[in-house]
C-alpha positions as CSV (number, residue, x, y, z in Angstrom):
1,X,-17.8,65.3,94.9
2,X,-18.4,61.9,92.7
3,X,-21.7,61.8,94.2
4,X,-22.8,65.4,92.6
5,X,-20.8,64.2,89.4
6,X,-23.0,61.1,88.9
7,X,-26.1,63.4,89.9
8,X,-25.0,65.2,86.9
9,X,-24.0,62.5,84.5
10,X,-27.1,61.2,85.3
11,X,-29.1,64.6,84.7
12,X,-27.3,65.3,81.2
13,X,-27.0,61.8,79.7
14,X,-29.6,59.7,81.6
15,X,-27.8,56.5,80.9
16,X,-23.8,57.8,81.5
17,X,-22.9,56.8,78.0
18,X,-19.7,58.7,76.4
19,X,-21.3,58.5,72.9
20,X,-24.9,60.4,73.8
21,X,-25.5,63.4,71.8
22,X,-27.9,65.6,71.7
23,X,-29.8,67.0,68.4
24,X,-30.7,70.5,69.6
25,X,-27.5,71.2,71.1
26,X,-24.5,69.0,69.9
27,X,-23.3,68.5,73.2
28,X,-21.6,65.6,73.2
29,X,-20.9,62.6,75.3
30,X,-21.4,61.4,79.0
31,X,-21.1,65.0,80.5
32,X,-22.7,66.5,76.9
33,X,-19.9,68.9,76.8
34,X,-20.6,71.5,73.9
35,X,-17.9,70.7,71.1
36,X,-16.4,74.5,71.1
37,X,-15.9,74.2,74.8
38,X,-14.7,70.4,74.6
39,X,-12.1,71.7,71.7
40,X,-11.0,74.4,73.7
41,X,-10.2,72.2,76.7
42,X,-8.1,69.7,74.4
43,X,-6.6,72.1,73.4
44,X,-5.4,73.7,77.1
45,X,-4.7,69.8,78.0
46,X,-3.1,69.0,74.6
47,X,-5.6,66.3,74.0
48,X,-5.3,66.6,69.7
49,X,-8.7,67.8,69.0
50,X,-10.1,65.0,66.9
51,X,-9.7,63.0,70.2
52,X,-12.0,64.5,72.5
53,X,-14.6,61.9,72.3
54,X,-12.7,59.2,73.2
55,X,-13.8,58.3,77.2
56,X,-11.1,59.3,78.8
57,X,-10.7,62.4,77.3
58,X,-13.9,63.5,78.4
59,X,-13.3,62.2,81.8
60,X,-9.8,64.8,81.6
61,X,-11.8,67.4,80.0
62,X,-14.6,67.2,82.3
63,X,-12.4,67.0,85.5
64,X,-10.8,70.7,84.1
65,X,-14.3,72.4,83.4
66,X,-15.4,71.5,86.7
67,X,-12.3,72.6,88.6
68,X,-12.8,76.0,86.8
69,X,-15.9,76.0,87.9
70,X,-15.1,75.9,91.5
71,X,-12.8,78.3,91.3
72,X,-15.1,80.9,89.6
73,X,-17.8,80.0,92.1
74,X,-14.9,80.8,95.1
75,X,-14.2,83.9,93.2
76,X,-17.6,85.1,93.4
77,X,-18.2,84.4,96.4
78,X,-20.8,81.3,95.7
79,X,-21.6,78.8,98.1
80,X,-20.1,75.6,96.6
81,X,-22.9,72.7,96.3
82,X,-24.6,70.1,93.7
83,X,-26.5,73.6,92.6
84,X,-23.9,75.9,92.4
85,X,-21.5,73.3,90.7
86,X,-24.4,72.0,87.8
87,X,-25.5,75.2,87.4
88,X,-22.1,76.4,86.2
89,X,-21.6,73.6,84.1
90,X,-25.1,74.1,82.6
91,X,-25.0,77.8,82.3
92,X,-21.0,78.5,82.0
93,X,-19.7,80.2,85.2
94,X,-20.4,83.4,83.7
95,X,-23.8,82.8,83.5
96,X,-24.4,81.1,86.4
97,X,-23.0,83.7,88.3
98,X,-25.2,86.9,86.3
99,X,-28.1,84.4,87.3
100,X,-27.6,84.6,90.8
101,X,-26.2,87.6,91.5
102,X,-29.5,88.6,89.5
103,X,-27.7,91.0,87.1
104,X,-29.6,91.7,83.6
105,X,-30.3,89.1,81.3
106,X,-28.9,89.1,78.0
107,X,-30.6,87.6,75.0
108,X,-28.4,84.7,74.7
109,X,-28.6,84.0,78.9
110,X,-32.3,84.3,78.3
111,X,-32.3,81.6,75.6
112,X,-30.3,79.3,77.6
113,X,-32.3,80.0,80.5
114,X,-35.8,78.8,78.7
115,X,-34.0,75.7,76.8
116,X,-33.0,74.1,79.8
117,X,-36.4,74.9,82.1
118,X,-39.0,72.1,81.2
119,X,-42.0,73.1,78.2
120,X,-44.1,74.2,80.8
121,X,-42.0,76.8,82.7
122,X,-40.6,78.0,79.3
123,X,-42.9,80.7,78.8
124,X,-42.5,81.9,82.7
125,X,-42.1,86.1,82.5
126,X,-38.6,87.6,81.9
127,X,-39.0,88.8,85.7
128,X,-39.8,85.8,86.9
129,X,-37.2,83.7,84.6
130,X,-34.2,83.9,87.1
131,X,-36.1,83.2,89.7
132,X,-38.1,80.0,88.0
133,X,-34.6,78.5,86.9
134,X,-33.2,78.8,90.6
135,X,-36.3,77.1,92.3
136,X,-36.6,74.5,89.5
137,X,-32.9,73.4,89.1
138,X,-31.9,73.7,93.0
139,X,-34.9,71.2,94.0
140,X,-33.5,69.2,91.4
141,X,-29.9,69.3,93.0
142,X,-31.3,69.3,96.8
């Protein structure tokens, strides 16, 4: 398990620091945990909210997200790997799972989808979008 977390740290902040953000999104920090989410999680963990930058918050928040993650992927009955376990935390387990399970894109999915595919697999078909992000993201996580 710490290897796949420092294959993501290492995807979402590139250097691991706890004070990376990132312009388009706002997500925030070593994991780059969107603030609603991180909030929401201090909350659950009674972390006050206006400390859930501080290092070892995230480290606490981050160790929750992922365990629900796991749990959602059991759940629905998804293999547990470095894949399954980033593309939940990338996607939300909800996502990740209508991915997948290749149920209907929404609008929002579909945004997410094409922001985190690189510029030149952006503009890959609606049909094919699913199907891009799996190939792209699990040879990424192989």
């Amino acid at each position: 398990m710490k290897k796949i977390v420092r294959k993501i740290v290492k995807v979402e902040s590139t250097t691991g620091s706890y004070h990376t953000k990132n312009r388009k999104s706002g997500a925030y920090g070593r994991y780059q945990i969107m603030p609603k989410t991180a909030i929401s999680y201090a909350k659950k963990l009674k972390i006050p909210k206006n400390k859930w930058k501080m290092p070892h918050n995230q480290d606490k928040i981050f160790k929750a997200i992922l365990s629900d993650n796991i749990r959602s992927l059991k759940r629905n009955k998804i293999k547990i790997s470095a894949f399954s376990i980033y593309g939940s935390h990338q996607q939300g387990a909800g996502g990740f799972n209508a991915i997948v399970k290749n149920k209907k894109l929404t609008k929002k999915l579909e945004r997410n989808i094409r922001h985190n595919l690189p510029k030149k697999l952006r503009f890959t078909s609606r049909s094919n979008l699913k199907k891009t992000w799996i190939r792209y993201w699990k040879k990424k996580f192989t």
